[in-house]
C-alpha positions as CSV (number, residue, x, y, z in Angstrom):
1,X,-60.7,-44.4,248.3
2,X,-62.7,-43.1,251.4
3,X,-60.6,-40.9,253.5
4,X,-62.2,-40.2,256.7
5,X,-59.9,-36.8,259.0
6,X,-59.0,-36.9,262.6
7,X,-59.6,-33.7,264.5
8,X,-58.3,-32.4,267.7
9,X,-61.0,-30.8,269.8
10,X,-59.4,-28.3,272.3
11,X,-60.9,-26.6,274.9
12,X,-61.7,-26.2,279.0
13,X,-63.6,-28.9,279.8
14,X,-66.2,-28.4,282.9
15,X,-67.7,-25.1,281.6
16,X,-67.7,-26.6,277.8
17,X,-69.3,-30.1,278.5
18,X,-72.6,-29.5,276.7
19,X,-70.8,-27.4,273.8
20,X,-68.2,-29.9,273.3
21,X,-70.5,-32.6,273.0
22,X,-72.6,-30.2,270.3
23,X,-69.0,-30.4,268.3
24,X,-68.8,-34.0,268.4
25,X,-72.0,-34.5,267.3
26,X,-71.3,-32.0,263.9
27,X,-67.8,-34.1,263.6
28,X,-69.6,-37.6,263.0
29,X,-71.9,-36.2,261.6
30,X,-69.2,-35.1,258.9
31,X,-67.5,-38.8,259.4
32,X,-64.6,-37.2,261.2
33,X,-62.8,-38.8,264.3
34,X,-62.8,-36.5,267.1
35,X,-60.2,-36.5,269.6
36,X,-60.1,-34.7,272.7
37,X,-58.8,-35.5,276.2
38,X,-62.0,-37.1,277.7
39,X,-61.7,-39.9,275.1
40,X,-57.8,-40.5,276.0
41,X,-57.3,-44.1,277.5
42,X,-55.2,-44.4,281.0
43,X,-51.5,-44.3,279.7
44,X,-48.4,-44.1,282.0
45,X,-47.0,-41.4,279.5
46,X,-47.2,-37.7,280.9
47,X,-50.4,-35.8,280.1
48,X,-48.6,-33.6,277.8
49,X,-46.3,-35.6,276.0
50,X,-50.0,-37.9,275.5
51,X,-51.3,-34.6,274.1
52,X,-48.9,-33.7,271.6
53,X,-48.8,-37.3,270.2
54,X,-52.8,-37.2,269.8
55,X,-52.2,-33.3,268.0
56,X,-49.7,-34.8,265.7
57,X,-51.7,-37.5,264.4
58,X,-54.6,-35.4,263.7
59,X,-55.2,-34.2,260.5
60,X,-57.0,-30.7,262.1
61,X,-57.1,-28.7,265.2
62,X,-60.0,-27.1,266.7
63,X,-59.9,-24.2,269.6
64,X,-63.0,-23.2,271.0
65,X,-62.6,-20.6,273.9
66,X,-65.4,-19.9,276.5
67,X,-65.2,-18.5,280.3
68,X,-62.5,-20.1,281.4
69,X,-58.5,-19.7,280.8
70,X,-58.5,-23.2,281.9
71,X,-55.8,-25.1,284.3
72,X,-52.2,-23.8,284.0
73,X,-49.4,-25.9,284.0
74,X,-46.0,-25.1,284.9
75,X,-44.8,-22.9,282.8
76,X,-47.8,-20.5,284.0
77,X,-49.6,-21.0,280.6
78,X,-52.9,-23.1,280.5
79,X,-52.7,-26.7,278.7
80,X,-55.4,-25.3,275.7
81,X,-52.9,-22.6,275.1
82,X,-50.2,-24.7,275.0
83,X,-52.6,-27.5,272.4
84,X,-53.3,-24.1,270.6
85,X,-49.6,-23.0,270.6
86,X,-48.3,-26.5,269.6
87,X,-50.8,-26.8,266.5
88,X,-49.4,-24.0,265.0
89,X,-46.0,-24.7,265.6
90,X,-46.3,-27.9,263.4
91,X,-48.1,-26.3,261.1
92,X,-51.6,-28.2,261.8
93,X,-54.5,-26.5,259.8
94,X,-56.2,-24.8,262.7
95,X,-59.5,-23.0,263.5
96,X,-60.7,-21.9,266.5
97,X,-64.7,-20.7,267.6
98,X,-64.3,-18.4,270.4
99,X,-67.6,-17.0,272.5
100,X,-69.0,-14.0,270.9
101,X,-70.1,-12.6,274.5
102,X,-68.2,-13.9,276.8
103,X,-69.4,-11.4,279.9
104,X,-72.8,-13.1,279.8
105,X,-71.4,-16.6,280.4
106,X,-72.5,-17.6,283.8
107,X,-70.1,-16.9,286.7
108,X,-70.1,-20.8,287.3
109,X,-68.1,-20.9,284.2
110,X,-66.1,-17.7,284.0
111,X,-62.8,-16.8,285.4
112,X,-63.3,-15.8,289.4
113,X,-60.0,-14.5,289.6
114,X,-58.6,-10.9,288.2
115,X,-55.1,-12.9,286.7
116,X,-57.8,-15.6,285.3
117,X,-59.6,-13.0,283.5
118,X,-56.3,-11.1,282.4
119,X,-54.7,-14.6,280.9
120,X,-58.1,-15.2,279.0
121,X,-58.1,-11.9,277.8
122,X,-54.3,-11.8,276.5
123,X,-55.4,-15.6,275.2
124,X,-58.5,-14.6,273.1
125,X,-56.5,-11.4,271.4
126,X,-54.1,-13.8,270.5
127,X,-56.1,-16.3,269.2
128,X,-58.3,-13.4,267.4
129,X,-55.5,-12.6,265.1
130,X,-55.8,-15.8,263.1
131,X,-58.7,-17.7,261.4
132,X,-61.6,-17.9,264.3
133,X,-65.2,-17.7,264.1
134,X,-67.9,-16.9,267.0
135,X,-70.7,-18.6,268.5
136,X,-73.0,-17.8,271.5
137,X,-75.3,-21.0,272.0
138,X,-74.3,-24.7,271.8
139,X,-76.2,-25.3,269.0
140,X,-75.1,-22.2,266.8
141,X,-71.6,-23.7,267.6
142,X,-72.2,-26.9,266.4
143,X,-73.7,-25.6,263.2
144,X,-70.5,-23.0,262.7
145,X,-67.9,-25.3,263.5
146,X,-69.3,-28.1,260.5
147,X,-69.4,-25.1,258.0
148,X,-66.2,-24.4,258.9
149,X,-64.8,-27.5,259.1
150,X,-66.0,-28.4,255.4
151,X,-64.4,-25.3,254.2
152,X,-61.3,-26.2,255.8
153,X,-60.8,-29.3,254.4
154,X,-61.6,-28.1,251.0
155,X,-59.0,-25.4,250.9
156,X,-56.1,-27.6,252.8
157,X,-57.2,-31.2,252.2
158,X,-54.9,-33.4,254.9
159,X,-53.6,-37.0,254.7
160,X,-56.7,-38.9,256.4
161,X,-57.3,-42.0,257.2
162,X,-58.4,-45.5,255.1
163,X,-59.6,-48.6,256.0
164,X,-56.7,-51.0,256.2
165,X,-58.4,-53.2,253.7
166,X,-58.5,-50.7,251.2
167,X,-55.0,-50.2,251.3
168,X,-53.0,-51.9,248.6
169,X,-51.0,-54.6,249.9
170,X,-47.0,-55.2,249.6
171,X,-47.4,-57.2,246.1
172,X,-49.7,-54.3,244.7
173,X,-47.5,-52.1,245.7
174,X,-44.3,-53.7,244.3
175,X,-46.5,-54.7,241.2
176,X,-47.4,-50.7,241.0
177,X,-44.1,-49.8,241.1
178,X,-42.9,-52.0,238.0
179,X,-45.5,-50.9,236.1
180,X,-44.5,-47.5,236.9
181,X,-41.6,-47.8,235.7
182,X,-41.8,-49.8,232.6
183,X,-44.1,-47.0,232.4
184,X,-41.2,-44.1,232.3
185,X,-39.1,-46.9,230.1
186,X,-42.1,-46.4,226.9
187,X,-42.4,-42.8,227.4
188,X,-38.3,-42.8,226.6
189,X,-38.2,-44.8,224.0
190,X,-41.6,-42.8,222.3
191,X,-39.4,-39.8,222.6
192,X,-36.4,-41.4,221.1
193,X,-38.7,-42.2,218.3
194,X,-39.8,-38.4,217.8
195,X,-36.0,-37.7,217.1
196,X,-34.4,-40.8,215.4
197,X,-35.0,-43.6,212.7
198,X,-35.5,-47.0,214.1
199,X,-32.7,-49.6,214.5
200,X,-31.2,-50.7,211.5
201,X,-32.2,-47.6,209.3
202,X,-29.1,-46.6,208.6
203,X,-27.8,-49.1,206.1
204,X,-30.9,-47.9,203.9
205,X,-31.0,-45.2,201.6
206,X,-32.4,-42.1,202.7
207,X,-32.0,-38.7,202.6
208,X,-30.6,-36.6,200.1
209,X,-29.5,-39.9,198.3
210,X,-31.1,-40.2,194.8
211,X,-33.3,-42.7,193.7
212,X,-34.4,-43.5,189.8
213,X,-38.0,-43.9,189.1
214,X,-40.0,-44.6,185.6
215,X,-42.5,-42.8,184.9
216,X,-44.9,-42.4,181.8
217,X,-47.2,-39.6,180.2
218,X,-49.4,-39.2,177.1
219,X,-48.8,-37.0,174.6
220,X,-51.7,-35.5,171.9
221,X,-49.6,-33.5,168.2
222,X,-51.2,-30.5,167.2
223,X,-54.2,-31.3,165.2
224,X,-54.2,-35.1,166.2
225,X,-56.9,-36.5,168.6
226,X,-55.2,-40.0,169.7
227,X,-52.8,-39.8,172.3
228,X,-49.4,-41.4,172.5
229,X,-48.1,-42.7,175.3
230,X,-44.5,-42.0,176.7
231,X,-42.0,-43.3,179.3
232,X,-39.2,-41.7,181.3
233,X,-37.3,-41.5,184.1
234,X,-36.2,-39.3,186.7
235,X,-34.4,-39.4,190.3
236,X,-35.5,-37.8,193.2
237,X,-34.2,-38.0,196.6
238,X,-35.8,-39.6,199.8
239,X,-36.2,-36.6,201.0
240,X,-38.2,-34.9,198.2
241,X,-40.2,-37.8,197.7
242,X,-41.2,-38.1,201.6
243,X,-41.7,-34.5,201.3
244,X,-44.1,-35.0,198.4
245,X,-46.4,-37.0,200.4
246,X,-45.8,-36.3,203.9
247,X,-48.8,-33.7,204.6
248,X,-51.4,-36.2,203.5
249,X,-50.4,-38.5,206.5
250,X,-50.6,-36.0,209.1
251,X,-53.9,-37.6,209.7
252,X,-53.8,-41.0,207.5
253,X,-54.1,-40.9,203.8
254,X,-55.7,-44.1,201.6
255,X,-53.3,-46.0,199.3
256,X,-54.6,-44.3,195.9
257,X,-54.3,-40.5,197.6
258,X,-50.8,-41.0,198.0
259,X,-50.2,-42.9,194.7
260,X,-52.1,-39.6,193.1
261,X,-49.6,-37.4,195.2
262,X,-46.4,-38.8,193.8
263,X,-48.0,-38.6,190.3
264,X,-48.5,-35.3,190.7
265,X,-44.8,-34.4,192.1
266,X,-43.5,-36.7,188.9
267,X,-45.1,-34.2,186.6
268,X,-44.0,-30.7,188.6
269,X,-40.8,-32.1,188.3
270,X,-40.9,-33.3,184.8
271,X,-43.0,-31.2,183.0
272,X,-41.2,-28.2,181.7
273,X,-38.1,-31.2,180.7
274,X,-40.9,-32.8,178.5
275,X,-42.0,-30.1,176.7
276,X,-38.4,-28.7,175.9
277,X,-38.2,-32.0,174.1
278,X,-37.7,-31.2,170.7
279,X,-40.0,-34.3,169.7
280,X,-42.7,-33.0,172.1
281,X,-42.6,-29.4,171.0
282,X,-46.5,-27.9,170.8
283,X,-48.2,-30.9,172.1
284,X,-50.4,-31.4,174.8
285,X,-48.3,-33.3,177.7
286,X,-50.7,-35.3,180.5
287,X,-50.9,-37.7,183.2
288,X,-48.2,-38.2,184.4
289,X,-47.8,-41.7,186.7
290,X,-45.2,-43.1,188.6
291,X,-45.2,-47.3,187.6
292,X,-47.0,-49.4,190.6
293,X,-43.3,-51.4,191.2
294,X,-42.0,-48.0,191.8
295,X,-45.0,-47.0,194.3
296,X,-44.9,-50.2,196.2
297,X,-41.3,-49.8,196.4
298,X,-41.3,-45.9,197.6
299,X,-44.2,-46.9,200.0
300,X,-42.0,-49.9,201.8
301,X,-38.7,-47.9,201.5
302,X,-40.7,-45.2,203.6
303,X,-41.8,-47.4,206.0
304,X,-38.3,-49.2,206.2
305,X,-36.9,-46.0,207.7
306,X,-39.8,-45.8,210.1
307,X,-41.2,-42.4,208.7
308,X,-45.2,-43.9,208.3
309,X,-46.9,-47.0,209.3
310,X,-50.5,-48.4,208.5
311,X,-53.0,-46.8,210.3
312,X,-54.8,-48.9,213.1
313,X,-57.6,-46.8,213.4
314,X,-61.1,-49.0,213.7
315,X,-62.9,-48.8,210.7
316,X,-66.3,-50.1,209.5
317,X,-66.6,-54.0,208.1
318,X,-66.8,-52.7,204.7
319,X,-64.0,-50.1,204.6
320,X,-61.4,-52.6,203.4
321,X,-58.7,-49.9,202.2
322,X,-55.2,-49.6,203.1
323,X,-54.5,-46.1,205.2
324,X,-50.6,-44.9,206.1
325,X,-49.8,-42.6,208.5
326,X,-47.2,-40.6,209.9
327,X,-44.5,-42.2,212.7
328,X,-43.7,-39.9,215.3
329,X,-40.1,-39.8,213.8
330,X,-41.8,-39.2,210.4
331,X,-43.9,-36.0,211.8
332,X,-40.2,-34.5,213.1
333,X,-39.1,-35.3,209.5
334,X,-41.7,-33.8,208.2
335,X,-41.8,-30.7,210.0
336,X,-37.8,-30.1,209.1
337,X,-38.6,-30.8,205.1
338,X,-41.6,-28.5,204.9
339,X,-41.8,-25.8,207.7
340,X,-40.9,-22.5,206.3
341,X,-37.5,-21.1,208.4
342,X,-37.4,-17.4,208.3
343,X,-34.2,-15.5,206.2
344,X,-31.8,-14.4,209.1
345,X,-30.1,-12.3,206.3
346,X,-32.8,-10.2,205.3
347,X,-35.5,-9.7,208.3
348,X,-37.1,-6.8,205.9
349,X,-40.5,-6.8,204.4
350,X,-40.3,-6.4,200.7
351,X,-43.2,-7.0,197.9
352,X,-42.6,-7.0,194.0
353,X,-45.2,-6.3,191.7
354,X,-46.0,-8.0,188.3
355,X,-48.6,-7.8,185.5
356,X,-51.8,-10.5,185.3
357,X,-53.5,-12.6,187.4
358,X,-52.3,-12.8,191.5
């Protein structure tokens, strides 16, 4: 959207024609609206109250002081002090252009009288102890007061001004609004799903609740080159199963990775049981394999208590495989199985060394 800033253009007026006309050039030029008295209609309202409703719905303030003080009002303090004065009161972002030289202005357009000269002097020191810049010819004021102005409304961007068309209308608004909102309502409910199983979850087992699985192996006796094959069973929790798994779907995993996963938990768990089987004793125990009933089963419990779900990640035409990843609930999960929690008892460093390989 196109903002375009208003800017209030304060200054004598008589002696400052051709200058003034220099800065209202360099404002179009920058597609600014300039405002100053000469462009105010005929209002009934006082001059000043007229002037302080103009300041206030500009966006910036510009000063620019010549020869002249200017015509006082009465309080004794001229009306472009007062502009100046008010600005900054509201806090208007203000910058003023003051004459570098101002004994060489012509006497047609300096102060005649010694109190003029004193008030324009006191005015200028004032004016001089905030952000001002200085100029000598019409032209080189011009030229200052766009740099200047640029710079300004990079480092305090104002409010502006749009076309009324490109404002969004009552229904756009009330429609933005809504969607705002329902908006806020997702981002809840995504972080109530970091931190709890879905609804319905909690009639399932999970857990540290067991569940039995059959598994088989192959065997090869001492000696003997044909295998035998073997079946068993075993019962892990939830938890250590998920566990089991769970890193490979921190990303997505493919169907046989996890299958190949669980296998390989079945025989870490199993293995050292096998071979203290006195029928097993000396041979060579292998390949270990949970059955698919049990895999399809683990795999829908899982995503049951809304721990994974298939990944919808766009593949090619001719990827046809099945990938599972992590829930956001299942990545909390995960992190509480697997992360390493450091010993609060024992915050020493200690290192024991044994014999053989590391």
């Amino acid at each position: 959207m196109e903002k375009r800033y208003q800017v209030f253009v304060s200054s004598t007026f008589r002696d400052l024609e051709v200058e003034r006309q220099e800065v209202m050039n360099a404002l179009l030029e920058l597609d600014c609206i300039p405002a100053g008295m000469e462009l105010f209609p005929a209002t009934n309202e006082t001059q000043w109250n007229l002037i302080k409703k103009v300041i206030d719905d500009c966006d910036y303030y510009v000063l620019i002081v010549g020869g002249r003080y200017g015509s006082v009002g009465a309080e004794g303090i001229s009306y472009t002090e007062m502009e100046y004065q008010y600005a900054l009161s509201t806090g208007k972002p203000t910058i003023a252009f003051l004459h570098r030289n101002p004994g060489k202005i012509s006497a047609d357009n300096s102060e005649s009288t010694d109190e003029g000269k004193k008030k324009l002097s006191a005015f200028r020191t004032t004016v001089e102890k905030k952000l001002c810049k200085h100029w000598e010819s019409p032209q080189e004021l011009g030229s200052v007061v766009s740099r200047s102005l640029i710079q300004l409304i990079k480092s305090t961007p104002a409010v502006g001004w749009v076309r009324a068309n490109e404002l969004a209308d009552r229904e756009a608004t009330v429609e933005l609004l809504q969607l705002r909102r329902r908006v806020e309502e997702l981002q809840a409910a995504l972080a109530r799903a970091r931190t709890s199983a879905p609804k319905g979850a909690e009639g399932l087992a999970q857990g540290d609740e067991e569940h039995s699985i059959r598994f088989s192996f192959n065997t090869t006796a001492p000696g003997e080159y044909q295998s035998v094959t073997w079946s068993a069973q075993f019962s892990p929790s939830w938890n250590e199963l998920f566990g089991s798994i769970a890193p490979l779907m921190i990303h997505e995993a493919t169907e046989p990775a996890l299958k190949s996963a669980l296998d390989a938990f079945t025989e870490s768990e199993n293995i050292e049981r096998m071979q203290g089987d006195k029928r097993l004793v000396g041979h060579s125990i292998r390949s270990f394999r949970i059955g698919q009933d049990d895999f399809q089963t683990i795999k829908v419990q899982l995503r049951a208590l809304g721990l994974i779900a298939r990944s919808d990640k766009a593949r090619s035409v001719k990827d046809s495989g099945t990938y599972w990843t992590l829930t956001p609930y299942g990545d909390e999960v995960m992190t509480q199985l697997r992360a390493i929690r450091r010993d609060e008892d024992d915050a020493s460093t200690s290192a024991e060394i044994v014999a053989g390989d590391p």
